[in-house]
N, C-alpha and C positions, 0 to 999 in steps of 0.2 A: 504493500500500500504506500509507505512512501519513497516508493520507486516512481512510483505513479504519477503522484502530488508534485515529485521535483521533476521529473518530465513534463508535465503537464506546465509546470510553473515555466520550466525552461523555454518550451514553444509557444508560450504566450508574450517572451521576453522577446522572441526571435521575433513573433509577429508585428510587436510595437513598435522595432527599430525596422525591420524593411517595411512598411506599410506607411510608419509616421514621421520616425527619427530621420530617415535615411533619406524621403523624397526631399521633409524639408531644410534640409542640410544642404543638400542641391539645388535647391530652389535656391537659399542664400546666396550659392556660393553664382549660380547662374548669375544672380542679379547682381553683386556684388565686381564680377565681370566686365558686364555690363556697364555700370560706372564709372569702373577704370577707363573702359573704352570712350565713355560720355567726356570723362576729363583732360584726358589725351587728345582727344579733336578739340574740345574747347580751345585749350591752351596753344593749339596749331593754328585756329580759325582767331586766333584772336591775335596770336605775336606775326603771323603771316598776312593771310588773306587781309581782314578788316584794318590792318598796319594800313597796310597798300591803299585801299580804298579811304582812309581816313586821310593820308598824305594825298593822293588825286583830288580830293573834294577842296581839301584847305589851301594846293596849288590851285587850282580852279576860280575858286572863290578871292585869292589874293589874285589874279589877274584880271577879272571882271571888275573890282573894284582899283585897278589901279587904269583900264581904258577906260571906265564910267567916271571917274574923277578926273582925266585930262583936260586940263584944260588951255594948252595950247591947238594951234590948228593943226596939227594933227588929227586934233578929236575925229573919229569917225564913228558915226551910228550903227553904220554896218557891222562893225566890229563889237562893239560895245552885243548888240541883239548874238551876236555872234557865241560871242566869250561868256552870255548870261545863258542860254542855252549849253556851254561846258558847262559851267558851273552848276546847272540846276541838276544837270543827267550825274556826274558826280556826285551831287549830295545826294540825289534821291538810292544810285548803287549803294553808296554810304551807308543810310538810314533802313534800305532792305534789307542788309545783310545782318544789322541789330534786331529790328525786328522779324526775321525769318529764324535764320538758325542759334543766332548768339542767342536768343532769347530761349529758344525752345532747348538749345545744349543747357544752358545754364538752371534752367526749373527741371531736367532731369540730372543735373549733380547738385540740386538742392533736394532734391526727395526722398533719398538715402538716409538722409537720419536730421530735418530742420533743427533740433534742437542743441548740436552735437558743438561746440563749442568751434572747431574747425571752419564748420559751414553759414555758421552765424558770423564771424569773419568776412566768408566768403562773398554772404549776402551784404556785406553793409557796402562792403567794396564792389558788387557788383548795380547796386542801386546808387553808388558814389559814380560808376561812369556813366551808366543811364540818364544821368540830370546833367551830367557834363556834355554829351552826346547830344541831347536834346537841344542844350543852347548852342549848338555850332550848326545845327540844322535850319537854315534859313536858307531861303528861296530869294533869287536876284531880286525881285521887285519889293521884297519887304527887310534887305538888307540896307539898314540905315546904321548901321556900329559904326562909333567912332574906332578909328584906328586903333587906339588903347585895350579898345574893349574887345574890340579882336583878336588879337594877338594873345590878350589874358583867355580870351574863351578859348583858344586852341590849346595854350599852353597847360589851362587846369583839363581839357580832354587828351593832352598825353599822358599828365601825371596821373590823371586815373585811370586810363588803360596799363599805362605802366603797374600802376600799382596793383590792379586786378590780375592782369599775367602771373606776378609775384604770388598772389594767394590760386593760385589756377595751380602755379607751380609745386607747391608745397602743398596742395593735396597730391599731387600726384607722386610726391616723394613720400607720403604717406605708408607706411608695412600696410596698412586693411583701410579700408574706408570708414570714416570717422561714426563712432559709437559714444552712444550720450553714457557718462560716467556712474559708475556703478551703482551711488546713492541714489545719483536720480530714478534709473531705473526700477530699485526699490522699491522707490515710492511710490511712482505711477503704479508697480504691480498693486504693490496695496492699497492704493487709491481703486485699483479696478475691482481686486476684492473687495475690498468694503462692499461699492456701490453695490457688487453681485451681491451681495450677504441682506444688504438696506431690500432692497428688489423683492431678494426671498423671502426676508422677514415680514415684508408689509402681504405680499401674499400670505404666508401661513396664517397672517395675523386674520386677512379677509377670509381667507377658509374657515378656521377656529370659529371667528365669529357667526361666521351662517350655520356652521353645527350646531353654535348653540342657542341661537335662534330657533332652531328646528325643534332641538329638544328640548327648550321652552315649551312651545309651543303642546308640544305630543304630551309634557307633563299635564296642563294644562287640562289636555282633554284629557288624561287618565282622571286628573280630581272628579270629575265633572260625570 
């Protein structure tokens, strides 16, 4: 008999890990994959490709505004309509490429673990180039910057591409993909129990009580 009990016990252990243990360890480790790969293009798309396009737009944009401000006779119109159509196909390539892929790389190596002290970095510095990006996006006919303010807008959108590369980098020099610290984790478990525990106990509470409602009742009529 307990040959049995520990056989039995044993294939029930076998069952738990290939059935539970073992898909979701793969499943982890699949996703976990996955975000190396998400953070490795990011960091390519962002020190490469979007580099490129960020200097195209800001060359672009500093030539339009140096034929649209001529003001010897040289001035030409034609030129001027010319260089504000570069400049506007540059900024718009520019602003595509933030909101196409940089955006969509970036909310999936934000989804790995938002809490994780790495990625809360990652986001502040990635919402720091987003507002930088934004003010160098302007369009020839509503480009009225003073010179000053120019040159400061390009200058805070390299140092915060620069600086976002930097934390792009150092996840990716990371051993595992960044995991919220133990205590927290803790917590939240027990926060989740709890609320499981609050859940159940207000139900048994609601059951209990219509039992004894009932058997009220049926006392009730036994007096009677």
């Amino acid at each position: 008999m307990p040959y049995l009990v520990g056989a039995a016990t044993a294939l029930a252990v076998q069952l738990v890990v290939q059935f539970y243990v073992v898909p979701k360890v793969e499943k982890r480790k699949r996703r976990e994959d996955r975000w190396e790969r998400d953070v490795r293009e990011l960091g390519e798309l962002l020190a490469m490709r979007l580099t490129d396009l960020a200097n195209d737009a800001h060359a672009a944009q500093l030539v339009f505004r140096a034929v649209r401000d001529d003001e010897s006779d040289e001035h030409d119109p034609a030129l001027v309509a010319r260089q504000a159509r570069d400049a506007q196909e540059a900024t718009f390539a520019y602003g595509s490429l933030i909101g196409a892929q940089v955006d969509w790389l970036a909310d999936r190596v934000l989804s790995i673990n938002r809490k994780a002290p790495e990625i809360t970095r990652f986001q502040r510095a990635e919402r720091d180039y987003q507002m930088r990006a934004v003010i160098v996006r302007v369009l020839p006919e509503d480009d009225n910057r003073t010179d000053t303010a120019f040159d400061d807008g390009w200058d805070r959108e390299h140092a915060a591409r620069k600086a976002l590369i930097e934390q792009v980098k150092l996840l990716a020099d990371l051993p595992h993909p960044p995991r919220v610290p133990l205590r927290r984790r803790l917590m939240s478990r027990w926060e989740k129990a709890w609320a499981w525990l609050g859940g159940r106990w207000q139900k048994a509470r609601a059951w209990l009580g219509g039992r004894w409602q009932k058997a009220r009742a049926w006392l009730k009529r036994a007096d009677h």
